[in-house]
MMTF fields as JSON, N, C-alpha, C and O atoms, coordinates in Angstrom:
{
  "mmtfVersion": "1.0.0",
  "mmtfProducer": "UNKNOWN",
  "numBonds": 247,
  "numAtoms": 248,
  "numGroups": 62,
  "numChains": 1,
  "numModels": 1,
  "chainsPerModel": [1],
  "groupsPerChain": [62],
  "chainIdList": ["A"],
  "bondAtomList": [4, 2, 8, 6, 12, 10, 16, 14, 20, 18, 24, 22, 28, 26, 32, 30, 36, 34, 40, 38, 44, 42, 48, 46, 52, 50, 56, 54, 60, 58, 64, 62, 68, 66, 72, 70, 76, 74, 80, 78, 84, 82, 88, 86, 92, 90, 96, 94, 100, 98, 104, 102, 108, 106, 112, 110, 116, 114, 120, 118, 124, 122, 128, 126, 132, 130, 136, 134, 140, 138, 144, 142, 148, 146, 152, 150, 156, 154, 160, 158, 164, 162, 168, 166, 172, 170, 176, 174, 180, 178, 184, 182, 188, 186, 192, 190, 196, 194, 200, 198, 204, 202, 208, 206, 212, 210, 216, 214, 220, 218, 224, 222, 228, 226, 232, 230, 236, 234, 240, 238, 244, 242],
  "bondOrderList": [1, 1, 1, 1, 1, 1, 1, 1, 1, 1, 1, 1, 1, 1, 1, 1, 1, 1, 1, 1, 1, 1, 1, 1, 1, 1, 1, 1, 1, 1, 1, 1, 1, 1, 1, 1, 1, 1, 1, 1, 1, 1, 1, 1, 1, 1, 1, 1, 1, 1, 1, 1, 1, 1, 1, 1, 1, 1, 1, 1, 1],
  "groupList": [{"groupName": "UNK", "atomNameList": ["N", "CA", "C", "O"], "elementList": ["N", "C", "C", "O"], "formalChargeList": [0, 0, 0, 0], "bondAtomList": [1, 0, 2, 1, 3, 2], "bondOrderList": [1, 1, 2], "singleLetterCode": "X", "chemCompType": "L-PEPTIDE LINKING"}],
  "groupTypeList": [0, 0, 0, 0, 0, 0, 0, 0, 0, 0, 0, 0, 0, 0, 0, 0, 0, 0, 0, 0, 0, 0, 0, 0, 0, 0, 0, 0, 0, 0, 0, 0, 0, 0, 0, 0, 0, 0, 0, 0, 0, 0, 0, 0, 0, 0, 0, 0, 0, 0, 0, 0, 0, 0, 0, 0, 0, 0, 0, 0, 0, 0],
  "groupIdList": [1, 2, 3, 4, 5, 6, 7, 8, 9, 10, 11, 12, 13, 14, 15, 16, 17, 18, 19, 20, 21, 22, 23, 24, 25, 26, 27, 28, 29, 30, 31, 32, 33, 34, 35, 36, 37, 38, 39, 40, 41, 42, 43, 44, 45, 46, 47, 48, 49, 50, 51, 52, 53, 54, 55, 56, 57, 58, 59, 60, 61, 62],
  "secStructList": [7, 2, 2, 2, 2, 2, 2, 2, 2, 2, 2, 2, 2, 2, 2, 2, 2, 2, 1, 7, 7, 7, 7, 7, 7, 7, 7, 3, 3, 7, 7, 3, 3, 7, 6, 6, 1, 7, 3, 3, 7, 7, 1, 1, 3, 3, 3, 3, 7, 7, 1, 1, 1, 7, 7, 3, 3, 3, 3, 7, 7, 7],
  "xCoordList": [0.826, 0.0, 0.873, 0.67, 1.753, 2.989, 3.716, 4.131, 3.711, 4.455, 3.882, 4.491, 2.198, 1.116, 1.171, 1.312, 1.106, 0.861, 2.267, 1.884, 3.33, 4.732, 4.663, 5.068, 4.381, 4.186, 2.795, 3.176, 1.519, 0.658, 1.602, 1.443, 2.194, 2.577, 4.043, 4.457, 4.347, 5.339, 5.145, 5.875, 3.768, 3.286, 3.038, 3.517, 1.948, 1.344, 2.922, 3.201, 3.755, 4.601, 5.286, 5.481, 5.627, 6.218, 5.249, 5.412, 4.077, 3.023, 2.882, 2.75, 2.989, 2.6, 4.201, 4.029, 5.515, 6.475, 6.824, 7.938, 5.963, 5.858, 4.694, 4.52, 3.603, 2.792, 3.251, 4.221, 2.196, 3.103, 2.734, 1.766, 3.771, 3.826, 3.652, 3.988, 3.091, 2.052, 3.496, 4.565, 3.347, 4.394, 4.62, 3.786, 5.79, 6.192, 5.552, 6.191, 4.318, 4.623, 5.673, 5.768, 6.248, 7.404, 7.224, 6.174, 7.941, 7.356, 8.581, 9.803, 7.574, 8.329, 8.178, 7.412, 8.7, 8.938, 8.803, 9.048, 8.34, 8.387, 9.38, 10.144, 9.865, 10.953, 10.919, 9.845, 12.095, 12.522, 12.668, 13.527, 12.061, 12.038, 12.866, 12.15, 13.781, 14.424, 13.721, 12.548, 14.442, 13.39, 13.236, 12.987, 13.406, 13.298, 12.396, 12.565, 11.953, 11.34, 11.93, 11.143, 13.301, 13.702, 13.618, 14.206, 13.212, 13.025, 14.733, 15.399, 14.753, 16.144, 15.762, 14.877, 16.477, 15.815, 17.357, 18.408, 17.131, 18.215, 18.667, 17.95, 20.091, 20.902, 20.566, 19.992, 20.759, 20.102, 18.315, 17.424, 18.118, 16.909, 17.204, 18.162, 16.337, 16.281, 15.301, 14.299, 15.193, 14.083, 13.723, 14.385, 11.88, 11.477, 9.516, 8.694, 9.614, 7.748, 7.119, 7.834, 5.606, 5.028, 4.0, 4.092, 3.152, 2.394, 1.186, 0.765, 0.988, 0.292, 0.671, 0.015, 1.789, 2.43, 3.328, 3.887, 3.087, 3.892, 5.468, 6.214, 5.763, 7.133, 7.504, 6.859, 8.365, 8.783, 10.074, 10.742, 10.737, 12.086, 11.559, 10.568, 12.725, 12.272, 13.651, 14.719, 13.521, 14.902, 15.664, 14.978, 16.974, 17.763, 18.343, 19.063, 17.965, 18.004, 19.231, 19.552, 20.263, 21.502, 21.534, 22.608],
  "yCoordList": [-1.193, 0.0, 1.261, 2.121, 1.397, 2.417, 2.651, 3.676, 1.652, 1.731, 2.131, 2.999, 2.023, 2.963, 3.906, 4.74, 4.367, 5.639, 6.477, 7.553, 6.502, 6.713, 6.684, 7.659, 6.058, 5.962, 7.03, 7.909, 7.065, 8.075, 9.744, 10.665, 9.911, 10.922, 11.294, 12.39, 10.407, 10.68, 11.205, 12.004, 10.521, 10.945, 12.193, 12.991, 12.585, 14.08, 15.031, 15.818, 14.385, 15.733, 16.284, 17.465, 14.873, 15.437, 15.727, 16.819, 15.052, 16.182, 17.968, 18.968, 17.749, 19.299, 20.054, 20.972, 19.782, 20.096, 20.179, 20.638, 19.759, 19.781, 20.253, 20.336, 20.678, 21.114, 22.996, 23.729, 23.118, 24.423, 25.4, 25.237, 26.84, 27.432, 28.961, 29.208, 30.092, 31.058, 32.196, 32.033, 33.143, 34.075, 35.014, 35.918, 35.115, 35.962, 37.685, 38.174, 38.81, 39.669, 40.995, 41.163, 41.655, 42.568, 43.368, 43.993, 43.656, 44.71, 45.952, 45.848, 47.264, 48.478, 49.378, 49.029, 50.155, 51.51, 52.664, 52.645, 53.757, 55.096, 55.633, 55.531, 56.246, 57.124, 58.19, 58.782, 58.911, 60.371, 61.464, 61.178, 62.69, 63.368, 64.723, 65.177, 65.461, 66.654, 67.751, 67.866, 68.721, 69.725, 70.562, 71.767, 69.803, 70.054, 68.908, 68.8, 68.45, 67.371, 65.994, 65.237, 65.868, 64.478, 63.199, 63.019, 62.468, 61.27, 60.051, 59.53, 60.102, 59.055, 57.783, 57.942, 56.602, 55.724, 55.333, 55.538, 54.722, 53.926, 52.988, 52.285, 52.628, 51.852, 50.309, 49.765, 49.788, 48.186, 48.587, 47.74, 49.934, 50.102, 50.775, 51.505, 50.416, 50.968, 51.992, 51.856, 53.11, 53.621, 53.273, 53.121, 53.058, 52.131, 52.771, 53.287, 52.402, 52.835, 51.751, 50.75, 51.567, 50.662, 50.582, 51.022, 49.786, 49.59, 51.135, 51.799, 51.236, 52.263, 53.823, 54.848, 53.617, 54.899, 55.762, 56.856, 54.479, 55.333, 55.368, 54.448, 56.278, 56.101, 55.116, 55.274, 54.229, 53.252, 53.362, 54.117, 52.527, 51.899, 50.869, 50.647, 49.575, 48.699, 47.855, 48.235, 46.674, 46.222, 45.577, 45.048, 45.437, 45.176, 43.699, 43.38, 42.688, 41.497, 41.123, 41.711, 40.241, 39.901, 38.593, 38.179],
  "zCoordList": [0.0, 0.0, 0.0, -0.857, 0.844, 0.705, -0.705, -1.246, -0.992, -2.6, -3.177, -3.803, -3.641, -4.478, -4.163, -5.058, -2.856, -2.41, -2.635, -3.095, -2.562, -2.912, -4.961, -5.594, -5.313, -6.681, -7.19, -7.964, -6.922, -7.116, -6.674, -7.475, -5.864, -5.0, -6.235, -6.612, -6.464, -7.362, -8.667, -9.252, -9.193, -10.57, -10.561, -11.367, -9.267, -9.079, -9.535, -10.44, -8.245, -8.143, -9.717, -10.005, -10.77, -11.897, -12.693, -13.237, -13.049, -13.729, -13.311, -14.016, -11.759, -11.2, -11.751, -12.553, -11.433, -12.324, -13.546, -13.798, -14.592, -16.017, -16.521, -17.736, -15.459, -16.428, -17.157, -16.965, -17.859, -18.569, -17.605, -16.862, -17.571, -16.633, -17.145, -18.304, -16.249, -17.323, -17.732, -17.144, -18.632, -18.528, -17.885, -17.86, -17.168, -16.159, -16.469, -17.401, -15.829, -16.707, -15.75, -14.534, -16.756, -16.276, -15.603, -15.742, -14.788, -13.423, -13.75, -13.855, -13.865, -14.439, -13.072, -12.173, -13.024, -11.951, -12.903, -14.109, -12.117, -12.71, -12.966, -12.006, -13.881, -13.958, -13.472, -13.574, -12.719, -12.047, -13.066, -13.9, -13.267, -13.944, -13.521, -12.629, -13.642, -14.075, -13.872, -14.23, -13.23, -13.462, -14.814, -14.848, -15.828, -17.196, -17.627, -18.842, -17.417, -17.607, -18.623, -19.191, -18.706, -18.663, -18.235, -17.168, -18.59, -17.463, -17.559, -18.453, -16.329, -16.252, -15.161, -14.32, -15.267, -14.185, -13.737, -14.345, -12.508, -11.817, -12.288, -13.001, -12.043, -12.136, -12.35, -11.406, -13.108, -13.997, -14.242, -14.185, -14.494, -15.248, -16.955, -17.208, -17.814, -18.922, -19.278, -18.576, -20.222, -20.209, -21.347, -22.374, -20.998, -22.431, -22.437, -21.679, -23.476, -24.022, -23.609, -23.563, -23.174, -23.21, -24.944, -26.089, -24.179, -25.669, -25.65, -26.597, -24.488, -24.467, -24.364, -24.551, -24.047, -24.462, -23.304, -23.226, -22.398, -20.99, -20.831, -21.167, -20.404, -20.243, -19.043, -18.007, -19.07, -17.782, -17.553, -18.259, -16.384, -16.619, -16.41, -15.713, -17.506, -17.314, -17.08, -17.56, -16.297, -15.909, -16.866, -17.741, -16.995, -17.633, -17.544, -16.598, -18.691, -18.665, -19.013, -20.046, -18.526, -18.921, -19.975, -20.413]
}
């Protein structure tokens, strides 16, 4: 009975490890603006557009 149960428990866990997994979505910060109105972001941030039109930083992938 231990051995089924050890064997069911085993199946779960690599199905639950292989099933497909959703896409990460990107987490942006505001950018600091100038008193000219430049926008610059911190250090391992990029400055980037979204789809809608905002200005972000967005982090910098190696």
């Amino acid at each position: 009975m231990k051995l089924k149960l050890a064997a069911i428990c085993a199946t779960a866990f690599v199905l639950t490890a292989c099933s497909q997994q959703e896409e990460p979505t990107p987490v942006f910060i505001t950018p600091e603006y100038d008193k000219y109105g430049t926008p610059s972001c911190p250090a391992g941030y990029d400055l980037a557009t979204t789809e809608a039109g905002q200005t972000v930083c967005n982090p910098v992938t190696q």
